[in-house]
N, C-alpha and C positions, 0 to 999 in steps of 0.2 A: 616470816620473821625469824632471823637467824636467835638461836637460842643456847648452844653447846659450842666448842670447839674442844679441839684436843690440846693440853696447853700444861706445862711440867710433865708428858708422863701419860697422861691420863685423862677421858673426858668431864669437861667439865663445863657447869651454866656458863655462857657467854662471858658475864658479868665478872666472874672471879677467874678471868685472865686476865690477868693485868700484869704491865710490867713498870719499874720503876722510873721516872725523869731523868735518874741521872744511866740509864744505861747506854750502854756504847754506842748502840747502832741507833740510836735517837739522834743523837747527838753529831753521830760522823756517816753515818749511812752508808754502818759494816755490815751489811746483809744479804742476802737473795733471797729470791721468792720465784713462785711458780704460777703460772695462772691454769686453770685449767676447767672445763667446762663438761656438765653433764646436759643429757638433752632427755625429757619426758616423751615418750611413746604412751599415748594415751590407750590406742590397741591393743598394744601388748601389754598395759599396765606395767612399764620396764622404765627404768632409768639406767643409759648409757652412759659413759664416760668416754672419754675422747680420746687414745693411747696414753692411758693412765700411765703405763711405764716409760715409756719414752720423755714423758712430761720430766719424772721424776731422776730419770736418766741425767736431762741438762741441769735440773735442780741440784744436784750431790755434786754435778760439776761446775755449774757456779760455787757453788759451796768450795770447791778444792781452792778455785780462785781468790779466795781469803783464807786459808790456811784455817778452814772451817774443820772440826772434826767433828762427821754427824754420826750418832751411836746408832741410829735406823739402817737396815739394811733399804733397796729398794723394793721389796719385797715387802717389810714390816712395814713400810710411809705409806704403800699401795691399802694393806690391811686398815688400818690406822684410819686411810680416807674413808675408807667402805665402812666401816663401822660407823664413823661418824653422820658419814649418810643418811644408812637405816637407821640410826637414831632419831636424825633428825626428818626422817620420813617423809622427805620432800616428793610431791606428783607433778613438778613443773620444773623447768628448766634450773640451771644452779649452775653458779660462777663456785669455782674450789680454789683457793687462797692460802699454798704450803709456805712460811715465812723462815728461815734460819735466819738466830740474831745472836750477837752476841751478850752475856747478861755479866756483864763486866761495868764496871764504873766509870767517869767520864774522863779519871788523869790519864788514861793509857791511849796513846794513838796507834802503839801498834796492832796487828795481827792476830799474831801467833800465841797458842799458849795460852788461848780464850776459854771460857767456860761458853762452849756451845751452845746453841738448845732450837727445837721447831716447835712452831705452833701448827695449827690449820683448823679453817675453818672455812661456811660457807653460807651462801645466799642467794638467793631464787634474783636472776638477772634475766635482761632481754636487750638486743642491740647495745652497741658501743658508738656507730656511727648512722646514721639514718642513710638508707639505701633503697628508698620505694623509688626514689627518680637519677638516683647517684648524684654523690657528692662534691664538691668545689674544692679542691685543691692550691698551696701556694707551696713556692719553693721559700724557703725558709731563708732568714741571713745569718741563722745560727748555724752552725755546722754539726755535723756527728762526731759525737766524741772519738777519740783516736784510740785505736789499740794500744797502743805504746803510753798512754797516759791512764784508761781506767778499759778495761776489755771488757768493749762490748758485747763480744757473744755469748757472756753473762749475763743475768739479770740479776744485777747487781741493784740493791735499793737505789744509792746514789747516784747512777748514771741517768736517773730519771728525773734531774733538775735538768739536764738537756732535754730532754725530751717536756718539760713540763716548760721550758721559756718557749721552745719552739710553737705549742699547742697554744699558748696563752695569745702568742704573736699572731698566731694566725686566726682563730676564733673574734680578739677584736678588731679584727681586719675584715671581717665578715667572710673568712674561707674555715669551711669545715673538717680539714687537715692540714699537714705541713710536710713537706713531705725534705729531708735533709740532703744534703751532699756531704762529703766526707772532705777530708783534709784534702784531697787531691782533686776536688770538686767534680768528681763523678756521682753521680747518684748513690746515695745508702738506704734511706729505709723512710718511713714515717717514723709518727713520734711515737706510738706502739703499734707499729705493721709491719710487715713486710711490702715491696712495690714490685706487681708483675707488669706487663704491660705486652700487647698484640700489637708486632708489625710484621705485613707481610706474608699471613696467616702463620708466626713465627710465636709461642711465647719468649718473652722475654724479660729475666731477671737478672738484679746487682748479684757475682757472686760472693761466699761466706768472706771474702777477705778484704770487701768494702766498707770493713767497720760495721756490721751488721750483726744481730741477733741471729742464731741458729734457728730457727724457728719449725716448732712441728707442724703447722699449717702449712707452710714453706714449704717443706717437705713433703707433703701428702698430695699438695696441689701439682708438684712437679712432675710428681710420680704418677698421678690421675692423666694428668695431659700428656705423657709419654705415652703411657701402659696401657690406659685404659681408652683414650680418645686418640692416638696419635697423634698427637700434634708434638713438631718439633718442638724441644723447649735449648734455648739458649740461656748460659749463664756467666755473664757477661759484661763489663762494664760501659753504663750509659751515661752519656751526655748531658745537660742539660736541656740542651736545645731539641736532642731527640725526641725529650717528653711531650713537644710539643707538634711531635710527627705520630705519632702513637694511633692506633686503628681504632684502638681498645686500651682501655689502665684499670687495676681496680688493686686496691690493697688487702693482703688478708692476716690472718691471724686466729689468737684462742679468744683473743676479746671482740674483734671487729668482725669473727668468721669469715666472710667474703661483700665487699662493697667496691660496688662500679664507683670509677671516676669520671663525671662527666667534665670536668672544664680542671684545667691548669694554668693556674697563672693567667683566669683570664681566659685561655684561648678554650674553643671548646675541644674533646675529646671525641672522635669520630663523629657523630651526628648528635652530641652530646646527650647520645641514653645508653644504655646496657645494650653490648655488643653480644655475638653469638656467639663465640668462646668463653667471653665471660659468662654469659648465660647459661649454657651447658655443661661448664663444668663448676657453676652455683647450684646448680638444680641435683647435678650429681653427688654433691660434696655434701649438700642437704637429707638428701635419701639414705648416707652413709652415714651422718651423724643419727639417725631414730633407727636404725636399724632394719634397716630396709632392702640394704645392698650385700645377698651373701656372702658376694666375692669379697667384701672388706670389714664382714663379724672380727675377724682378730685385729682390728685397730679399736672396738669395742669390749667395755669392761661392764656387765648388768651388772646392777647395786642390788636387786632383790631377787633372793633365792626362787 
């Protein structure tokens, strides 16, 4: 049970962070935030982090993207998390939640010239998408928001009413993602994923400029299937139709980690279970998150000394 967060400055019980109804980012959804995930090594009694800096990297640059000024260094947010941690002395997995908002009143719609401020805080999670069989995918009729109207490679609070009609749409449709096309109806992302997909013995992903989130997952998986497994990775714009040629799909992310796609829109996805690519490099990507895989200790941050 989540008990502390860091909230004005300083830790403090859960309870007495609070902020006001009429503040800004309530009301307009002027803020970004970070997700970010620790994993319990029962073994080694350690609690990892998952490239805490890199998380906090895209956070200060969402942040820029509202004309946010955060008085935290990335360095001081990093600290700030870790304390909060070991406070909160968690021995099981934990979702970490860094929120910049602005603490401004509701007549102002602008920007700039805000009284900044971060909170974070955190709580003991497990999956985001259920992946023991892989999951059911729909293409969505909403589209990904456009860079030119709220940029997405932010995480920006408000860009997640797209992301929250597309999830809605698909759930009572009975598919357990949504997966968007962008203004130019190429493939972009789920409604908080990323989308790789195997043809060909080929990875294949939307690149950063299909209206998509930067994503660190994204990134690590790219770099795993290069580096570490060889396997070509292309990044690329896809199709619709393509989705529905695919070997292998599986979405990933800091909240979904990695989950097979087995059917799209209906059709199945290879033999509609977890393929070998996605298999090997889940199983890898797993071992790296508890601490298990030398060669990638520095994308790991322990929380206890």
């Amino acid at each position: 049970m989540t008990t502390l967060a860091f909230f004005e400055g300083e830790i403090v019980p859960i309870n007495q962070a609070k902020i006001s109804i009429t503040n800004h980012t309530l009301h307009y959804g002027t803020g970004c935030f970070a997700g970010i995930r620790g994993y319990w090594n029962k073994s080694k009694n350690q609690l990892y982090i998952f490239r805490l800096a890199d998380h906090y990297t895209r956070f200060l640059n969402s942040a820029k993207l509202l004309f946010s000024v955060i008085k935290y260094s990335n360095e001081q947010l990093q600290a700030c998390t870790l304390e909060l941690l070991r406070r909160e002395g968690w021995k099981e997995n934990v979702y970490i939640r860094p929120i910049a908002y602005k603490d401004e009143g509701v007549y102002r719609v602008w920007l700039h010239d805000a009284n900044d401020k971060v909170a974070i805080f955190s709580q003991p999670t497990g999956g985001y998408l259920p992946d023991d069989k892989g999951i059911t995918a729909c293409v969505s009729s909403w589209r990904r928001v456009d860079d030119s109207a709220i940029p997405a490679r932010g995480k920006v609070n408000g860009t997640y009413v797209n992301s929250s009609l597309a999830k809605s749409d698909a759930l009572l449709s009975g598919f357990n993602e949504a997966i968007l096309l962008n203004q130019d109806g190429h493939v972009s992302e789920a409604t908080a994923a990323n989308f790789m997909m195997v043809r060909d013995g080929k990875l294949v992903t939307p690149p950063i400029t299909a209206n998509l989130l930067e994503g660190v997952v994204r990134k690590s998986m790219i770099e795993l299937a290069r580096d570490k497994l060889g396997i070509t990775v292309e990044e690329r714009e896809i199709d619709r139709s393509e989705l529905y040629m695919a070997d292998e799909a599986f979405f990933c992310g800091t909240g979904v980690q990695m989950a097979a796609v087995a059917s799209i829109d209906h059709r199945s996805i290879g033999d509609g279970n977890k393929g070998p690519v996605t298999q090997e490099l889940g199983d890898l990507f797993n071992r790296i998150l508890v601490g298990e895989e030398p060669d990638y200790k520095h994308w790991l941050t322990p929380v206890y000394n």
